[in-house]
C-alpha positions in Angstrom: -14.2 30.7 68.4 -13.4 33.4 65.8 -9.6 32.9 66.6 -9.8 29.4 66.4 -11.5 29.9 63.2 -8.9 32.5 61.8 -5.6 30.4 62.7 -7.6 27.6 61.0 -7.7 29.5 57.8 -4.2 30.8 58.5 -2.7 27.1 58.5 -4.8 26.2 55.4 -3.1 29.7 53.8 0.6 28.5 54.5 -0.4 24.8 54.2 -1.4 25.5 50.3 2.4 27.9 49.4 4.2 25.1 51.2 2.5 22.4 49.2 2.5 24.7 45.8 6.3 25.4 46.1 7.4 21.8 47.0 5.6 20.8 43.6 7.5 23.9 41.9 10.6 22.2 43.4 9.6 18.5 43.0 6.6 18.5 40.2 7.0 14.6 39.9 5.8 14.3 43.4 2.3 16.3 42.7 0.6 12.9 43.0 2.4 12.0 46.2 1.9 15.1 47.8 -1.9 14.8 47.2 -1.9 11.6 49.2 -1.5 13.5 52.5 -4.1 15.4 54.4 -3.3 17.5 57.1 -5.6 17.3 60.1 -5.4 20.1 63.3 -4.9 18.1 66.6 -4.5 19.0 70.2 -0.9 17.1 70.8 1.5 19.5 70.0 4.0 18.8 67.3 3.8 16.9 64.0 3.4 13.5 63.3 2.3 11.1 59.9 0.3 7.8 59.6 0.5 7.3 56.4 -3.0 9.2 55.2 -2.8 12.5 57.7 -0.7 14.6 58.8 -1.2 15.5 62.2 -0.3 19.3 63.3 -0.8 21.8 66.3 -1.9 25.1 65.1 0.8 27.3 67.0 3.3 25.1 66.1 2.8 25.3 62.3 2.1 29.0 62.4 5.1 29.3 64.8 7.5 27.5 62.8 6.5 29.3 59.4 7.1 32.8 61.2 10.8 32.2 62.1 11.7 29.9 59.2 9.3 29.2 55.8 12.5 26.8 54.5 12.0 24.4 57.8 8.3 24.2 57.4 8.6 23.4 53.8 11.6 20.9 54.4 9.6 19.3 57.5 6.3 18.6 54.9 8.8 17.0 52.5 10.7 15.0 55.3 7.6 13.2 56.3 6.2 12.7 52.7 9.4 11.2 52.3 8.9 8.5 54.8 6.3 7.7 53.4 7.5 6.9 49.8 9.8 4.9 51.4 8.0 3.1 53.7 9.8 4.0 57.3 6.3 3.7 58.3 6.1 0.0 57.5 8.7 -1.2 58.2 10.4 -1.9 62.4 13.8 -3.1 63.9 14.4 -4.2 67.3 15.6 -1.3 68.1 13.0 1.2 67.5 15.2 5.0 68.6 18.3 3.5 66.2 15.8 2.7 63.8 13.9 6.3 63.9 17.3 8.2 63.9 18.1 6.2 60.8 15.0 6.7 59.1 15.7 10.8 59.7 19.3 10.5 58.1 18.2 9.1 55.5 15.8 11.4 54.3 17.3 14.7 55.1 20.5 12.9 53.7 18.9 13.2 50.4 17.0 16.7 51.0 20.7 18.0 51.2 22.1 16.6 48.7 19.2 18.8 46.5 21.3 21.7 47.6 18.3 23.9 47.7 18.2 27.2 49.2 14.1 27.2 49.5 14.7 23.9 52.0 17.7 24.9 53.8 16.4 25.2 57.6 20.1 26.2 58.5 21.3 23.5 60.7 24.5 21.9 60.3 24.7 18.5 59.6 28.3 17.4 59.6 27.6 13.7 60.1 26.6 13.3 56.6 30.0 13.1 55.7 30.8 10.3 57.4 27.8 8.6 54.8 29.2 6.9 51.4 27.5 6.0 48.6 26.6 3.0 49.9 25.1 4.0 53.0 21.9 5.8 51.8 19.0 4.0 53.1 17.5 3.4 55.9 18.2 -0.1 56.4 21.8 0.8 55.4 22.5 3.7 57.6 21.0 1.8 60.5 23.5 -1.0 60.0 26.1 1.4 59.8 24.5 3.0 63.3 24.8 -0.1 65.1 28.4 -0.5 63.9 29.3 2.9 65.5 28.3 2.4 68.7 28.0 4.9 71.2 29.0 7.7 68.4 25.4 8.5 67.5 24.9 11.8 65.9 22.0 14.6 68.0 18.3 13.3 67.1 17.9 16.5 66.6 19.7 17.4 64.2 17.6 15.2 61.7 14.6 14.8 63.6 10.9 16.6 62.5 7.7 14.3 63.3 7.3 12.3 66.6 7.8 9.0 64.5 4.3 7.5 66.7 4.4 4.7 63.9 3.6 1.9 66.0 -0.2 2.3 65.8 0.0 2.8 61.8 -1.6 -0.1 59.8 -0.7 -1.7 57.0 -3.5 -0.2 54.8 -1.8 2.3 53.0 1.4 0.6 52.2 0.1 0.0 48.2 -0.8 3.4 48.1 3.2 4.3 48.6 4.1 1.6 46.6 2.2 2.9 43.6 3.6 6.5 44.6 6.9 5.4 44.7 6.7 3.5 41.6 5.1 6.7 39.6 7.4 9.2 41.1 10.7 6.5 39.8 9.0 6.7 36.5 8.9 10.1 36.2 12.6 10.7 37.3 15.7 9.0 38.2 16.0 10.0 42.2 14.7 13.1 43.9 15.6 16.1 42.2 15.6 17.1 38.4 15.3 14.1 36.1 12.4 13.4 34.1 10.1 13.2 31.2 7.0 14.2 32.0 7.0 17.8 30.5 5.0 20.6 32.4 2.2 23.1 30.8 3.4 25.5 33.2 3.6 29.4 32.1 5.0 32.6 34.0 6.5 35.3 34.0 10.6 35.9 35.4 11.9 37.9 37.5 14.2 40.8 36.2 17.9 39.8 36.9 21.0 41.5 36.2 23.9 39.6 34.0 27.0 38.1 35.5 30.5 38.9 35.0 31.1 36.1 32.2 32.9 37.2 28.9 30.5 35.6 26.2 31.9 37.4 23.6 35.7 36.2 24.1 34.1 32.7 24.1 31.6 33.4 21.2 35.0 34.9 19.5 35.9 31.3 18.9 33.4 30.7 16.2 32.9 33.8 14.4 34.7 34.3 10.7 35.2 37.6 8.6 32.8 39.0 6.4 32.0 42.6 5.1 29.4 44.1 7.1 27.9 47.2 6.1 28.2 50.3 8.1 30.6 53.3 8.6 34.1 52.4 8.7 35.6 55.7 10.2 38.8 54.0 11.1 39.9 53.9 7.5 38.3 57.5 6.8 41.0 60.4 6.0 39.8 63.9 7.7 41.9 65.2 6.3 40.9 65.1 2.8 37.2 65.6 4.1 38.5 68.9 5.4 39.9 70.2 2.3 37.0 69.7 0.1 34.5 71.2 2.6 36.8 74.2 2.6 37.8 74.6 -1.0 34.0 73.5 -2.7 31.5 74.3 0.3 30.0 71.8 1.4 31.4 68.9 -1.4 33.6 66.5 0.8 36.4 64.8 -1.3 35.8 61.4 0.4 33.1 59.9 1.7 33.3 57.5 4.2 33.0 54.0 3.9 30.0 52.0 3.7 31.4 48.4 4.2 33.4 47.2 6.7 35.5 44.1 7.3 34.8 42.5 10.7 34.5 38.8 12.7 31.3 38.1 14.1 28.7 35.4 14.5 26.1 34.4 12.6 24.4 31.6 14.1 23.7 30.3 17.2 21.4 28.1 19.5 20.2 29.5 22.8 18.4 26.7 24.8 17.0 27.3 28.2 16.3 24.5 31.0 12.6 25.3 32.1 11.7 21.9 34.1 11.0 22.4 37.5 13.8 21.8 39.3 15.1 25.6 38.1 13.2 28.2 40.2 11.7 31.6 39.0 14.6 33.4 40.8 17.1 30.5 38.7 15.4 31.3 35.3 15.3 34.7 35.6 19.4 34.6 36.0 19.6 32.4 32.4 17.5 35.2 30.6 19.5 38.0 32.2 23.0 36.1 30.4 21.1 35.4 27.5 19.7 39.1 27.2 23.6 39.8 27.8 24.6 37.9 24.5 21.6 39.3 22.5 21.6 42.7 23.4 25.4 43.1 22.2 25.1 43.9 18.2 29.7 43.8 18.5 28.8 39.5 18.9 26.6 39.2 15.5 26.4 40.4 12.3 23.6 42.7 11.8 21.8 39.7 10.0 21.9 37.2 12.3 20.0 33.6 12.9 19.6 32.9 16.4 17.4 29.9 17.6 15.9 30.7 21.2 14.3 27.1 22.6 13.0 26.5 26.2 12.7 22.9 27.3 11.9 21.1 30.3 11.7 17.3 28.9 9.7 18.7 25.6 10.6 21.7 23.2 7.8 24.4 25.0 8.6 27.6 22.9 11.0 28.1 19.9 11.9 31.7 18.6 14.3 32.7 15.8 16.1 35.8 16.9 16.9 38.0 13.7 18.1 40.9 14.4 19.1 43.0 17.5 15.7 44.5 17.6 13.8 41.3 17.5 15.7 40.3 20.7 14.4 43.9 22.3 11.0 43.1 21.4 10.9 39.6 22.3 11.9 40.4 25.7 9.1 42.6 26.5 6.8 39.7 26.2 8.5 36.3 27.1 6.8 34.2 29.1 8.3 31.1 30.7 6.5 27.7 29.9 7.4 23.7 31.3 7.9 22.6 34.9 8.0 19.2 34.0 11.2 16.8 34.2 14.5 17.4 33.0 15.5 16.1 29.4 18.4 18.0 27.4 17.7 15.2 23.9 14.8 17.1 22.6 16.8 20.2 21.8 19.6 18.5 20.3 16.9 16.1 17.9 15.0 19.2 17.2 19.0 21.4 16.1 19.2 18.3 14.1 15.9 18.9 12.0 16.6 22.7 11.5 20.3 21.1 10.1 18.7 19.1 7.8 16.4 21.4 6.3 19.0 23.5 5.9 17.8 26.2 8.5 20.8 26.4 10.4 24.0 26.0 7.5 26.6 26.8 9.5 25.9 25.9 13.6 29.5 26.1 15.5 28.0 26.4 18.9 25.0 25.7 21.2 24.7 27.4 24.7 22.7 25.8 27.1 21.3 27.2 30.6 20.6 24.6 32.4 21.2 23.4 36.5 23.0 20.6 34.7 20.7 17.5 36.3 19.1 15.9 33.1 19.3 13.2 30.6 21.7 13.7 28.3 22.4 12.4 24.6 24.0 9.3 24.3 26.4 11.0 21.6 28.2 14.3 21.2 26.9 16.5 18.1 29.6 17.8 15.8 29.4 21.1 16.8 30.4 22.5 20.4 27.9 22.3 23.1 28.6 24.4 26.6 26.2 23.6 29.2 26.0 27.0 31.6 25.7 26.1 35.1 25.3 28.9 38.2 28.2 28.1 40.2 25.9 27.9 43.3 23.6 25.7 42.1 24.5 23.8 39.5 26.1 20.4 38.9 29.1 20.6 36.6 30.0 16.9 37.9 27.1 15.6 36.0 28.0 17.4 32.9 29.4 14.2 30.1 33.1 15.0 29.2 32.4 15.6 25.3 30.2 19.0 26.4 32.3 22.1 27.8 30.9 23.5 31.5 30.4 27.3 32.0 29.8 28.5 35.3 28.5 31.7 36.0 
């Protein structure tokens, strides 16, 4: 009984980090994900009713031990058939219709392109899927068409798909789910505006091999800057006097020198939750790069730091070098909601009009690039800075420039 009892409170243990990162990943689901309760049953495997999910203790255990990314992705593939009714809904042919209901869903976990639900099979008959083959209904017309050239059921297959006993009681409760989850963002994955009230702490990452200050180069100008201009300073004559008077040098050396560096600049950081910790902790690391660099900005500098998810969260104005230094001791990252890129430009906007910003060339954003985006272009140059591993540069509008790092 005492085993029984501790693999009980083992499953409950990896039950709660599946659910917890899911809604990291997915934080517009939250309400969806609540709707199921998992239930220990004798039958081994996994199946879904609609209200419970129905699990074998040494299989969930087991499958967590070799792979915590198929676990996670198998939760999310039968919450998924839910919110889209596969449950609810029959064809005559019930093994087509079950294969097509599994395309369809892990069809759109892929296309996340998500290394915390990557179970590492290979799916290669997604390809053969267009645009307008997504659904279930779809792909199953498109099965039928193809006739004996069915993909392996296993493959896309997690839950035994023991539907036929389900009732029709819960159906509204998807509905409504489904409903809320549309509202909160356009398609599974980053979208939204419902902002987070998220806070943590990231990950110390080392900075890429990008050149910010070749690009940054474009927008500085020339301006005195004062500090020791040796290049222009004769030794010569410095020599002389300290031997001929003591220690009087004929020349001093300069205290101003001429050089082309930035003064402003807008940092914004994506913090929704469709950017991980790990994902986060890379966009401080480049922006720690820029910062950290006195040859980019003039010693008096005015540098607006903003994280957003779908609402401005934190706003810091960057000085000097040395507020950088400190700043970074102590940052804490704060959203997790949806994905909205307009606040930052409306609020750039306000610090233009109050004159805060006087001469704004360039505004870097770090972002995974999956947001809504201003209708307009602002009249100063906007790079969104993608990783190049998980970013989507394809949804980038053709008036921004795309970084990838």
């Amino acid at each position: 009984m005492e085993q029984k009892e501790k693999k009980t409170a083992l499953c409950g243990e990896i039950l709660g980090v599946c659910r917890a990162e899911l809604c990291d990943l997915f934080p517009h689901l939250d309400g969806a994900f609540a709707c199921l309760t998992w239930v220990e049953a004798e039958q081994r495997g996994f199946r879904v009713d609609g209200d419970v999910v129905w699990y074998h203790p040494d299989d969930l255990i087991g499958l967590y031990a070799r792979s915590p990314e198929a676990l996670r992705r198998g939760y999310l593939h039968m919450l998924l058939h839910c919110l889209f009714l596969h449950l609810y809904s029959g064809h005559t042919d019930d093994r087509l219709w079950n294969l097509a209901c599994d395309i369809a869903v892990e069809n759109l976990i892929e296309k996340q392109k998500m290394p915390r639900l990557s179970d590492g099979k290979k799916r290669n008959f997604l390809r053969n899927l267009d645009e307008n083959t997504q659904s279930a209904e779809q792909i199953y017309e498109f099965l039928k068409e193809s006739g004996n050239a069915l993909p392996p059921e296993e493959d896309f297959a997690f839950d035994d798909h023991s539907w036929t006993s389900v009732g029709q009681g819960s159906r509204e409760k998807w509905e409504q789910q489904l409903l809320c989850a549309s509202g909160q963002k356009t398609g599974l994955g980053r979208r939204g505006r419902i902002p987070g009230g998220g806070e943590e702490v990231p990950p110390e990452e080392e900075g890429g091999e990008f050149d910010y200050r070749s690009y940054l180069s474009r927008f500085t100008f020339l301006r005195e800057e004062v500090q020791l201009d040796l290049d222009s300073f004769d030794y010569a004559f410095y020599q002389l006097g300290m031997e001929c008077y003591g220690s009087v040098p004929l020349v001093e050396p300069l205290e101003y020198q001429e050089v082309r560096r930035l003064e402003e600049l807008v940092i914004a950081m994506d913090t929704s939750g469709s950017c991980s910790a790990e994902i986060v902790g890379k966009f401080l690391a480049e922006t720690y790069k820029i910062l950290a660099s006195q040859e980019n900005f003039f010693r008096k500098m005015k540098v607006y730091f903003i994280q957003c998810d779908c609402l401005i969260q934190d706003v810091t104005r960057i000085e000097s070098r040395e507020d950088w230094l400190d700043y970074a001791k102590k940052i804490r990252i704060q959203g997790r909601g949806g994905t909205d890129f307009t606040p930052v430009f409306d609020y750039v906007k306000t610090l233009r009009e109050t004159r805060a910003l006087k001469d704004l060339k360039a505004l870097l954003y770090f972002t995974d690039g999956d947001g809504f985006y201003p209708s307009a272009p602002p009249d100063y140059e906007t790079a969104f800075v993608l990783l190049k591993d998980t970013g989507h540069p394809e949804l980038v509008p053709k008036w921004a420039k795309t970084l990838l790092i």
